[in-house]
C-alpha positions as CSV (number, residue, x, y, z in Angstrom):
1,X,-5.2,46.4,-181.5
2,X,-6.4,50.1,-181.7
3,X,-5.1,52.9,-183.6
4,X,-3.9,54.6,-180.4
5,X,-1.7,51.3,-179.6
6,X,-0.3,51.0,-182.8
7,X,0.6,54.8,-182.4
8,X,2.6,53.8,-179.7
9,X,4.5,51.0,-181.0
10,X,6.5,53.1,-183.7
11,X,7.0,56.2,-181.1
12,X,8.8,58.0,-183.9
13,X,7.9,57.2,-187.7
14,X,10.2,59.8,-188.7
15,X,13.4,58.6,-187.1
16,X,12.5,54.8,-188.4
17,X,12.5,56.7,-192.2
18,X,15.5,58.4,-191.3
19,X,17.3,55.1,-190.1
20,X,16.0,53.0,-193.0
21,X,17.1,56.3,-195.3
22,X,20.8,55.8,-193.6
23,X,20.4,52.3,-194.3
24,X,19.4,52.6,-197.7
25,X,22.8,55.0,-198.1
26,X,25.2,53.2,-196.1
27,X,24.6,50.0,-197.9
28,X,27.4,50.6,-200.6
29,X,29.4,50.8,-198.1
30,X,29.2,47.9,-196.2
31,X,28.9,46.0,-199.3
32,X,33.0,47.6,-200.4
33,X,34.1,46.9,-196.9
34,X,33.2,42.9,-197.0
35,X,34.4,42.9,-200.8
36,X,37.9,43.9,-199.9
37,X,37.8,41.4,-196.4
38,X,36.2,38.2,-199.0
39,X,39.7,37.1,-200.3
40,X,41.1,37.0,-196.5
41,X,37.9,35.5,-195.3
42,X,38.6,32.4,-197.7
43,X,41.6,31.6,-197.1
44,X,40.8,31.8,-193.2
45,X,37.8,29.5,-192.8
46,X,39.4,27.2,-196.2
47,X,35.9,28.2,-198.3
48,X,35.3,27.8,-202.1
49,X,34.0,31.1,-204.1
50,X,31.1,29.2,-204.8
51,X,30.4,29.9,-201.0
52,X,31.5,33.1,-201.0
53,X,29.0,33.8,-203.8
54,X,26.3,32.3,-201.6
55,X,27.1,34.5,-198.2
56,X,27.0,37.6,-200.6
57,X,23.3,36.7,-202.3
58,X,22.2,35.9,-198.9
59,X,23.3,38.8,-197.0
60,X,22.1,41.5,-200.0
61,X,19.1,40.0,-200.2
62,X,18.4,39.3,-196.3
63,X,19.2,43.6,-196.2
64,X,17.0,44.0,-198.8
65,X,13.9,42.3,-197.4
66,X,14.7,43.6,-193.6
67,X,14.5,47.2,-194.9
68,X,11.7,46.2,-197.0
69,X,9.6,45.2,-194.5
70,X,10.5,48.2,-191.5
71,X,9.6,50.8,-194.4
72,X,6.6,49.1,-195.0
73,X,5.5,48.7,-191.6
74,X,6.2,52.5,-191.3
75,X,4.7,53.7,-194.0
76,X,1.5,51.4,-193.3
77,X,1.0,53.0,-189.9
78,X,1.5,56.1,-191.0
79,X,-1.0,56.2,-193.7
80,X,-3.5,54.0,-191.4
81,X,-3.5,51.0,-193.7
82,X,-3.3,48.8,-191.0
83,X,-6.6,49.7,-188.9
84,X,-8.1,50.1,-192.5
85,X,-7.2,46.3,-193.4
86,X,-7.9,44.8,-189.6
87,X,-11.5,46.4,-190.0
88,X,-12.4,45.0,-193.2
């Protein structure tokens, strides 16, 4: 893949750091909101807080390595990393 057709594929770096930014700031948020549903979530679907613990581990740190991963991708186009490690 050239540089010009990885260019393409992000169309607008800056609006991926912006939404990974919102992301990033938002996160405290959405992580209050299922806090206050977990108690009627457990008695709905019968579950133990040993579950409960689990879905909350796995959802912080599936959010954490998603954002990971798109700000890394960004910020390895943007600096050229990627054509730099394909050619060596």
């Amino acid at each position: 893949m050239t540089t010009t057709n990885q260019k393409n594929l992000i169309k607008s770096p800056k609006l991926l750091i912006v939404a990974v930014v919102l992301g990033v700031i938002l996160n405290p948020l959405n992580t209050t909101m299922i806090t206050i549903a977990l108690p009627s979530i457990k008695s709905e679907f019968q579950l133990t807080s040993t579950d409960i613990f689990f879905m909350g581990v796995t959802g912080v740190v599936l959010f954490n390595l998603l954002q990971f991963l798109a700000l890394e991708q960004t910020t390895a186009t943007n600096v050229g990393l990627i054509s730099t490690l394909k050619t060596s």
